[in-house]
C-alpha positions as CSV (number, residue, x, y, z in Angstrom):
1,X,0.0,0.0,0.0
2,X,2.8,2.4,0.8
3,X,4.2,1.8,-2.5
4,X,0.9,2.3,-4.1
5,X,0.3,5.8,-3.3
6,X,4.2,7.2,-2.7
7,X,4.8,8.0,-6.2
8,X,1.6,10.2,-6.6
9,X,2.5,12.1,-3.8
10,X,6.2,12.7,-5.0
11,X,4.2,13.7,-8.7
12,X,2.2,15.9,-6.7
13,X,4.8,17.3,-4.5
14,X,7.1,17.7,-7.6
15,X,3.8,19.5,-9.4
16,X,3.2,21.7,-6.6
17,X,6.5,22.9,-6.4
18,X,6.9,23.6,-9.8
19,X,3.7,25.5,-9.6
20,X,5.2,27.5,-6.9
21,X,8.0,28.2,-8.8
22,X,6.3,29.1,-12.1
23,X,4.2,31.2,-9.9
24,X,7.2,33.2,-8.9
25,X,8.1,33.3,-12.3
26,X,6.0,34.6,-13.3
27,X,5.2,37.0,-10.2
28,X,9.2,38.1,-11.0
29,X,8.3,38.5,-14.7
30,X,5.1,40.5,-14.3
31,X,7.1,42.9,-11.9
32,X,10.1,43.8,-14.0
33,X,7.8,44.1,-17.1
34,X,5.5,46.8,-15.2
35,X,8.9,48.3,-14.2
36,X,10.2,48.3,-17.6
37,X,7.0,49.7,-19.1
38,X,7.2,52.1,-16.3
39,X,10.9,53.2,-17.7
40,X,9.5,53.1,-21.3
41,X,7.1,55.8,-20.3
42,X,9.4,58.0,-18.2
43,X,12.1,57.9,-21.1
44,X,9.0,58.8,-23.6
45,X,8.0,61.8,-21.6
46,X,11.5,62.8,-21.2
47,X,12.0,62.9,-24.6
48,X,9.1,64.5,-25.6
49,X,10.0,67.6,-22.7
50,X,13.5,67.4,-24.5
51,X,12.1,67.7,-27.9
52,X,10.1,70.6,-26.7
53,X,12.7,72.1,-25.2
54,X,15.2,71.6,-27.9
55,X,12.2,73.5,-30.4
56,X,11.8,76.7,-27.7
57,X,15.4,76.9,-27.6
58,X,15.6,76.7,-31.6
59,X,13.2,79.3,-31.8
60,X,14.6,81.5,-29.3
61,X,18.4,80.7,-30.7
62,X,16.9,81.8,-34.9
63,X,15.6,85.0,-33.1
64,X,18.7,85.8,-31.0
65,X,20.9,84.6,-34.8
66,X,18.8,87.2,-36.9
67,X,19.3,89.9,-34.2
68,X,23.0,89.5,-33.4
69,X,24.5,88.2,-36.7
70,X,24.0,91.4,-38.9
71,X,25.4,93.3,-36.3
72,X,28.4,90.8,-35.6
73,X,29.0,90.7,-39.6
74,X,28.8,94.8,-39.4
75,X,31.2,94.8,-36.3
76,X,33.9,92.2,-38.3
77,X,33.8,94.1,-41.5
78,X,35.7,96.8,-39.5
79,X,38.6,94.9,-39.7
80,X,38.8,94.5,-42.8
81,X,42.7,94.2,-44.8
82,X,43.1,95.1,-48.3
83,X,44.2,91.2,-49.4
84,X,46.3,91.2,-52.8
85,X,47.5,87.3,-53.5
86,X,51.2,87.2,-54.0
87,X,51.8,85.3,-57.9
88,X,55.1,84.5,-56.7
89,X,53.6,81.8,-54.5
90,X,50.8,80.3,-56.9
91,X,51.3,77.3,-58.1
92,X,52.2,77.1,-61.7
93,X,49.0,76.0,-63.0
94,X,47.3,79.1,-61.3
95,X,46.2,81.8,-63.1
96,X,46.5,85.2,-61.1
97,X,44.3,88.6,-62.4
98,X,45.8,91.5,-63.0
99,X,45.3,93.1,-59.4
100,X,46.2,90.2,-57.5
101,X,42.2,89.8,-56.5
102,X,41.1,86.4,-58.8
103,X,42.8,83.0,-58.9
104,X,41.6,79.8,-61.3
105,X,43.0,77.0,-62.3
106,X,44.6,76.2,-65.9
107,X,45.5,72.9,-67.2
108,X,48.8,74.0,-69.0
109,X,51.5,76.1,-66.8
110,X,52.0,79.5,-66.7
111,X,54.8,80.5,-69.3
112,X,58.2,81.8,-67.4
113,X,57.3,80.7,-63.8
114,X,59.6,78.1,-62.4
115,X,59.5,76.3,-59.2
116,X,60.9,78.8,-56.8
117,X,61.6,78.2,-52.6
118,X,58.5,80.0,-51.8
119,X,55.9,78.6,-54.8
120,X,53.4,76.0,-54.1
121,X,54.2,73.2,-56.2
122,X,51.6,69.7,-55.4
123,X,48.7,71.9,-53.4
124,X,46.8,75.0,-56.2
125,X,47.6,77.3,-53.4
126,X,48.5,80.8,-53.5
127,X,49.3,83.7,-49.9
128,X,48.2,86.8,-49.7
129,X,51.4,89.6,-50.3
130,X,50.4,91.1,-46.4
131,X,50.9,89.2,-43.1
132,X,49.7,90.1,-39.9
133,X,51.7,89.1,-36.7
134,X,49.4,91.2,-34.1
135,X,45.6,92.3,-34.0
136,X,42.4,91.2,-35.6
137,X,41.8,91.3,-39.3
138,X,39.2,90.5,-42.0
139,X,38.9,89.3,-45.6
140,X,36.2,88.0,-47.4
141,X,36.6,85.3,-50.6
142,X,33.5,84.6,-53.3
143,X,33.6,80.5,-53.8
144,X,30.2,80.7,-55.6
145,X,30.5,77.7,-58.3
146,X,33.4,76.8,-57.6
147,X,34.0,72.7,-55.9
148,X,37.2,72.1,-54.8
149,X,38.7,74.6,-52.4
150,X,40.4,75.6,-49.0
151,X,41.0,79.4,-47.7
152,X,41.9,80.5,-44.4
153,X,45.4,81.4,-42.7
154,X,48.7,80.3,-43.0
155,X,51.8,80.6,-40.9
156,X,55.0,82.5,-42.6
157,X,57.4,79.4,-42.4
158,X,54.9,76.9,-43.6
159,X,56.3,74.2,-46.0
160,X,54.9,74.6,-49.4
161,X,56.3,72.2,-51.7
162,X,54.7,68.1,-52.1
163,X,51.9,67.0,-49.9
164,X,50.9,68.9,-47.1
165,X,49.1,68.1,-44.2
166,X,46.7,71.3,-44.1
167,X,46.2,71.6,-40.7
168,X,46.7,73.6,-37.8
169,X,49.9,71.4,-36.4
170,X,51.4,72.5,-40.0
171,X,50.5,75.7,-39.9
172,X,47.0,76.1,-41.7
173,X,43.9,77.0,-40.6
174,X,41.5,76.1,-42.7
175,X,38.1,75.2,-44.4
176,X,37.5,74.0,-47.4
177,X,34.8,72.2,-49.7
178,X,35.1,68.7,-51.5
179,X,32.5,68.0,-54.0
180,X,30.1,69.0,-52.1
181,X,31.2,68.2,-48.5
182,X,32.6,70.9,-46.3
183,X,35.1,70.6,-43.7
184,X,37.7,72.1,-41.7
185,X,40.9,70.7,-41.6
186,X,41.3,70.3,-37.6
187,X,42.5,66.9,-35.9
188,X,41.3,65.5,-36.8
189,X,38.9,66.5,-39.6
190,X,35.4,68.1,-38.8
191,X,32.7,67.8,-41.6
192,X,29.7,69.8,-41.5
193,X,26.5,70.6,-43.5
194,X,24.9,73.4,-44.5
195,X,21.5,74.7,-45.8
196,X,22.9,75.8,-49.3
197,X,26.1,75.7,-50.7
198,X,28.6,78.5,-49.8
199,X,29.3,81.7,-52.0
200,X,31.2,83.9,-50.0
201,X,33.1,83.5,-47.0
202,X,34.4,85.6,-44.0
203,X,37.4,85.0,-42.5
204,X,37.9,86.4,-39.1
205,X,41.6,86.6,-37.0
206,X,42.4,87.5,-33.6
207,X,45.9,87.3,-33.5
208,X,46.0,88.1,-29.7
209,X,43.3,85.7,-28.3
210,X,44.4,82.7,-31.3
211,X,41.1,82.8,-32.9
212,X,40.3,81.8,-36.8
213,X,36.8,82.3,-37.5
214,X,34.7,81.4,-40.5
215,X,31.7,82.5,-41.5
216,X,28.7,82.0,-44.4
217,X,28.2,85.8,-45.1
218,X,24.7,85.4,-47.0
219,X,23.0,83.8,-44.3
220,X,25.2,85.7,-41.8
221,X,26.1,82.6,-39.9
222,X,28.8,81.1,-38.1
223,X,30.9,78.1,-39.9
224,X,33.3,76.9,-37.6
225,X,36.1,78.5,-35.5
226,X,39.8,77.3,-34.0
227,X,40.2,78.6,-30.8
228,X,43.2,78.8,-28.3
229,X,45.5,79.0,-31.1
230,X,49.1,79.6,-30.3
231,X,50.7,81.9,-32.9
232,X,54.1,83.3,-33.2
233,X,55.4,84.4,-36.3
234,X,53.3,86.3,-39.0
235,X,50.0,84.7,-40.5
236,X,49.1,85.3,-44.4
237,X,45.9,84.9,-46.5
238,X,45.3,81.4,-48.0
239,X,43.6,80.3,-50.7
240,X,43.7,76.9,-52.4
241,X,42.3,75.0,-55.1
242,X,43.0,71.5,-54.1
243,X,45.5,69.1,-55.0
244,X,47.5,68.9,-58.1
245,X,44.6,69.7,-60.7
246,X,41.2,71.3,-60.9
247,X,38.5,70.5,-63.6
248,X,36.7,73.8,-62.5
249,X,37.7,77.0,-64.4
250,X,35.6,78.9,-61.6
251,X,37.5,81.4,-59.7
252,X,38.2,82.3,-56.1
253,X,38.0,85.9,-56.0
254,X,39.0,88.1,-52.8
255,X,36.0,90.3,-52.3
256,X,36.3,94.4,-51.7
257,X,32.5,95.5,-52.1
258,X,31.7,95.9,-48.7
Protein backbone atom coordinates (compact mmCIF):
# COMPACT_ATOMS: atom_id res chain seq x y z
CA UNK A 1 0.00 0.00 0.00
CA UNK A 2 2.79 2.43 0.82
CA UNK A 3 4.22 1.83 -2.49
CA UNK A 4 0.93 2.28 -4.15
CA UNK A 5 0.34 5.75 -3.33
CA UNK A 6 4.23 7.17 -2.66
CA UNK A 7 4.79 8.00 -6.16
CA UNK A 8 1.65 10.16 -6.62
CA UNK A 9 2.49 12.08 -3.82
CA UNK A 10 6.23 12.67 -5.02
CA UNK A 11 4.24 13.73 -8.70
CA UNK A 12 2.16 15.94 -6.74
CA UNK A 13 4.83 17.33 -4.47
CA UNK A 14 7.05 17.72 -7.58
CA UNK A 15 3.83 19.49 -9.40
CA UNK A 16 3.19 21.71 -6.64
CA UNK A 17 6.52 22.94 -6.38
CA UNK A 18 6.94 23.64 -9.83
CA UNK A 19 3.74 25.53 -9.57
CA UNK A 20 5.22 27.49 -6.85
CA UNK A 21 8.00 28.24 -8.84
CA UNK A 22 6.29 29.13 -12.10
CA UNK A 23 4.16 31.22 -9.92
CA UNK A 24 7.19 33.25 -8.88
CA UNK A 25 8.06 33.27 -12.26
CA UNK A 26 5.99 34.63 -13.32
CA UNK A 27 5.22 37.04 -10.20
CA UNK A 28 9.19 38.12 -11.03
CA UNK A 29 8.25 38.51 -14.67
CA UNK A 30 5.07 40.51 -14.29
CA UNK A 31 7.14 42.86 -11.88
CA UNK A 32 10.07 43.81 -13.96
CA UNK A 33 7.81 44.09 -17.10
CA UNK A 34 5.54 46.80 -15.21
CA UNK A 35 8.95 48.30 -14.19
CA UNK A 36 10.20 48.25 -17.60
CA UNK A 37 6.99 49.70 -19.14
CA UNK A 38 7.21 52.10 -16.33
CA UNK A 39 10.91 53.23 -17.73
CA UNK A 40 9.52 53.11 -21.31
CA UNK A 41 7.10 55.82 -20.34
CA UNK A 42 9.39 57.99 -18.20
CA UNK A 43 12.08 57.90 -21.11
CA UNK A 44 8.96 58.81 -23.59
CA UNK A 45 7.99 61.77 -21.63
CA UNK A 46 11.51 62.84 -21.19
CA UNK A 47 12.01 62.87 -24.63
CA UNK A 48 9.12 64.54 -25.55
CA UNK A 49 10.04 67.56 -22.71
CA UNK A 50 13.52 67.38 -24.54
CA UNK A 51 12.13 67.65 -27.90
CA UNK A 52 10.07 70.61 -26.71
CA UNK A 53 12.70 72.13 -25.24
CA UNK A 54 15.24 71.64 -27.94
CA UNK A 55 12.18 73.50 -30.36
CA UNK A 56 11.79 76.73 -27.72
CA UNK A 57 15.43 76.93 -27.56
CA UNK A 58 15.59 76.70 -31.55
CA UNK A 59 13.19 79.34 -31.77
CA UNK A 60 14.64 81.54 -29.27
CA UNK A 61 18.41 80.74 -30.71
CA UNK A 62 16.89 81.77 -34.85
CA UNK A 63 15.63 85.01 -33.06
CA UNK A 64 18.69 85.84 -31.03
CA UNK A 65 20.93 84.61 -34.84
CA UNK A 66 18.78 87.18 -36.86
CA UNK A 67 19.34 89.85 -34.15
CA UNK A 68 23.01 89.46 -33.39
CA UNK A 69 24.49 88.19 -36.68
CA UNK A 70 23.99 91.44 -38.91
CA UNK A 71 25.35 93.30 -36.33
CA UNK A 72 28.44 90.77 -35.62
CA UNK A 73 28.99 90.68 -39.55
CA UNK A 74 28.78 94.78 -39.40
CA UNK A 75 31.24 94.84 -36.34
CA UNK A 76 33.92 92.23 -38.32
CA UNK A 77 33.83 94.07 -41.50
CA UNK A 78 35.68 96.81 -39.52
CA UNK A 79 38.60 94.89 -39.68
CA UNK A 80 38.75 94.53 -42.78
CA UNK A 81 42.73 94.24 -44.77
CA UNK A 82 43.07 95.08 -48.31
CA UNK A 83 44.22 91.17 -49.35
CA UNK A 84 46.26 91.23 -52.77
CA UNK A 85 47.51 87.26 -53.53
CA UNK A 86 51.18 87.23 -54.02
CA UNK A 87 51.75 85.33 -57.89
CA UNK A 88 55.12 84.46 -56.68
CA UNK A 89 53.61 81.82 -54.48
CA UNK A 90 50.80 80.31 -56.86
CA UNK A 91 51.29 77.29 -58.12
CA UNK A 92 52.16 77.06 -61.68
CA UNK A 93 49.02 75.96 -63.03
CA UNK A 94 47.29 79.07 -61.31
CA UNK A 95 46.19 81.84 -63.10
CA UNK A 96 46.48 85.23 -61.14
CA UNK A 97 44.26 88.56 -62.40
CA UNK A 98 45.83 91.51 -62.97
CA UNK A 99 45.28 93.12 -59.38
CA UNK A 100 46.19 90.21 -57.50
CA UNK A 101 42.21 89.79 -56.51
CA UNK A 102 41.08 86.36 -58.82
CA UNK A 103 42.79 83.04 -58.87
CA UNK A 104 41.64 79.78 -61.29
CA UNK A 105 42.96 76.99 -62.34
CA UNK A 106 44.65 76.22 -65.89
CA UNK A 107 45.46 72.88 -67.17
CA UNK A 108 48.78 73.96 -69.03
CA UNK A 109 51.53 76.05 -66.79
CA UNK A 110 52.00 79.51 -66.68
CA UNK A 111 54.78 80.54 -69.30
CA UNK A 112 58.16 81.76 -67.38
CA UNK A 113 57.27 80.68 -63.78
CA UNK A 114 59.63 78.10 -62.37
CA UNK A 115 59.54 76.29 -59.16
CA UNK A 116 60.86 78.79 -56.82
CA UNK A 117 61.61 78.25 -52.57
CA UNK A 118 58.47 79.98 -51.80
CA UNK A 119 55.91 78.55 -54.82
CA UNK A 120 53.39 76.02 -54.12
CA UNK A 121 54.24 73.17 -56.22
CA UNK A 122 51.59 69.75 -55.41
CA UNK A 123 48.65 71.87 -53.38
CA UNK A 124 46.81 75.01 -56.23
CA UNK A 125 47.63 77.28 -53.41
CA UNK A 126 48.48 80.82 -53.49
CA UNK A 127 49.30 83.66 -49.93
CA UNK A 128 48.24 86.76 -49.66
CA UNK A 129 51.42 89.61 -50.28
CA UNK A 130 50.40 91.08 -46.42
CA UNK A 131 50.91 89.17 -43.11
CA UNK A 132 49.71 90.09 -39.90
CA UNK A 133 51.66 89.11 -36.71
CA UNK A 134 49.39 91.17 -34.14
CA UNK A 135 45.62 92.27 -33.98
CA UNK A 136 42.35 91.22 -35.57
CA UNK A 137 41.81 91.27 -39.30
CA UNK A 138 39.19 90.47 -42.00
CA UNK A 139 38.89 89.33 -45.55
CA UNK A 140 36.16 88.01 -47.43
CA UNK A 141 36.56 85.26 -50.59
CA UNK A 142 33.50 84.58 -53.32
CA UNK A 143 33.63 80.55 -53.77
CA UNK A 144 30.15 80.72 -55.62
CA UNK A 145 30.49 77.72 -58.30
CA UNK A 146 33.38 76.80 -57.57
CA UNK A 147 33.99 72.69 -55.92
CA UNK A 148 37.23 72.12 -54.79
CA UNK A 149 38.73 74.63 -52.44
CA UNK A 150 40.36 75.56 -49.05
CA UNK A 151 40.99 79.42 -47.73
CA UNK A 152 41.87 80.50 -44.37
CA UNK A 153 45.35 81.40 -42.71
CA UNK A 154 48.75 80.31 -42.99
CA UNK A 155 51.85 80.58 -40.86
CA UNK A 156 54.96 82.54 -42.57
CA UNK A 157 57.40 79.35 -42.41
CA UNK A 158 54.89 76.90 -43.59
CA UNK A 159 56.26 74.19 -45.98
CA UNK A 160 54.90 74.63 -49.36
CA UNK A 161 56.31 72.17 -51.68
CA UNK A 162 54.74 68.08 -52.12
CA UNK A 163 51.94 66.97 -49.87
CA UNK A 164 50.89 68.92 -47.09
CA UNK A 165 49.12 68.08 -44.17
CA UNK A 166 46.66 71.25 -44.13
CA UNK A 167 46.24 71.64 -40.74
CA UNK A 168 46.69 73.63 -37.81
CA UNK A 169 49.91 71.36 -36.43
CA UNK A 170 51.43 72.52 -40.02
CA UNK A 171 50.46 75.70 -39.90
CA UNK A 172 47.01 76.06 -41.65
CA UNK A 173 43.87 76.99 -40.57
CA UNK A 174 41.49 76.11 -42.69
CA UNK A 175 38.05 75.17 -44.38
CA UNK A 176 37.46 73.96 -47.42
CA UNK A 177 34.82 72.18 -49.72
CA UNK A 178 35.09 68.71 -51.54
CA UNK A 179 32.53 68.01 -54.05
CA UNK A 180 30.12 68.95 -52.07
CA UNK A 181 31.23 68.17 -48.49
CA UNK A 182 32.59 70.87 -46.34
CA UNK A 183 35.14 70.56 -43.69
CA UNK A 184 37.70 72.11 -41.74
CA UNK A 185 40.94 70.68 -41.56
CA UNK A 186 41.34 70.34 -37.61
CA UNK A 187 42.48 66.94 -35.86
CA UNK A 188 41.30 65.52 -36.85
CA UNK A 189 38.95 66.51 -39.64
CA UNK A 190 35.44 68.12 -38.80
CA UNK A 191 32.73 67.83 -41.59
CA UNK A 192 29.74 69.84 -41.49
CA UNK A 193 26.54 70.64 -43.45
CA UNK A 194 24.85 73.43 -44.48
CA UNK A 195 21.52 74.67 -45.79
CA UNK A 196 22.87 75.77 -49.31
CA UNK A 197 26.13 75.68 -50.75
CA UNK A 198 28.57 78.47 -49.84
CA UNK A 199 29.34 81.75 -51.99
CA UNK A 200 31.18 83.87 -50.01
CA UNK A 201 33.13 83.51 -46.96
CA UNK A 202 34.41 85.60 -43.97
CA UNK A 203 37.36 85.05 -42.52
CA UNK A 204 37.89 86.40 -39.06
CA UNK A 205 41.61 86.62 -37.02
CA UNK A 206 42.44 87.49 -33.62
CA UNK A 207 45.89 87.31 -33.49
CA UNK A 208 45.97 88.09 -29.74
CA UNK A 209 43.26 85.71 -28.33
CA UNK A 210 44.37 82.72 -31.32
CA UNK A 211 41.06 82.84 -32.94
CA UNK A 212 40.28 81.83 -36.78
CA UNK A 213 36.80 82.26 -37.53
CA UNK A 214 34.74 81.39 -40.51
CA UNK A 215 31.73 82.53 -41.47
CA UNK A 216 28.70 81.97 -44.40
CA UNK A 217 28.24 85.80 -45.13
CA UNK A 218 24.71 85.39 -47.00
CA UNK A 219 23.04 83.81 -44.30
CA UNK A 220 25.21 85.75 -41.76
CA UNK A 221 26.09 82.57 -39.86
CA UNK A 222 28.85 81.10 -38.07
CA UNK A 223 30.86 78.08 -39.91
CA UNK A 224 33.26 76.92 -37.61
CA UNK A 225 36.12 78.54 -35.49
CA UNK A 226 39.80 77.27 -34.04
CA UNK A 227 40.23 78.60 -30.77
CA UNK A 228 43.23 78.82 -28.26
CA UNK A 229 45.52 79.01 -31.12
CA UNK A 230 49.10 79.60 -30.27
CA UNK A 231 50.72 81.93 -32.90
CA UNK A 232 54.07 83.28 -33.20
CA UNK A 233 55.43 84.43 -36.31
CA UNK A 234 53.26 86.26 -39.01
CA UNK A 235 50.01 84.66 -40.53
CA UNK A 236 49.13 85.34 -44.35
CA UNK A 237 45.87 84.86 -46.50
CA UNK A 238 45.34 81.40 -48.03
CA UNK A 239 43.63 80.30 -50.74
CA UNK A 240 43.65 76.91 -52.45
CA UNK A 241 42.31 74.97 -55.13
CA UNK A 242 42.98 71.50 -54.10
CA UNK A 243 45.48 69.09 -55.03
CA UNK A 244 47.54 68.91 -58.07
CA UNK A 245 44.58 69.69 -60.74
CA UNK A 246 41.23 71.27 -60.86
CA UNK A 247 38.55 70.48 -63.63
CA UNK A 248 36.73 73.82 -62.50
CA UNK A 249 37.72 77.05 -64.38
CA UNK A 250 35.56 78.87 -61.62
CA UNK A 251 37.48 81.38 -59.72
CA UNK A 252 38.25 82.26 -56.09
CA UNK A 253 38.04 85.93 -56.04
CA UNK A 254 39.05 88.06 -52.82
CA UNK A 255 36.01 90.29 -52.26
CA UNK A 256 36.26 94.45 -51.66
CA UNK A 257 32.46 95.45 -52.07
CA UNK A 258 31.75 95.85 -48.68
Amino acid sequence: MFNSWRTPVIVISVFVVLSVIAGILIAVFYHKNKEHNQLQNKHSQLQHEKRRIQHEFSLEHDQLLRTILPKALTYLRTYKVNVILDADTAHPHLIMSRGGKQVRYKNTQTKGVDGGKDRFDQYLGVVGKDGFSSGCFYFEVQVKGQTVWDLGVTRESVNRKDWISLRPEKGYWIVGQRHREYRARNSPDYSFSLNANLQRVGVFVDYEKGLVSFNDVESKSHIYSYTDQCFNEKLYPFVCLGFNRNTNSTPLIICDDY
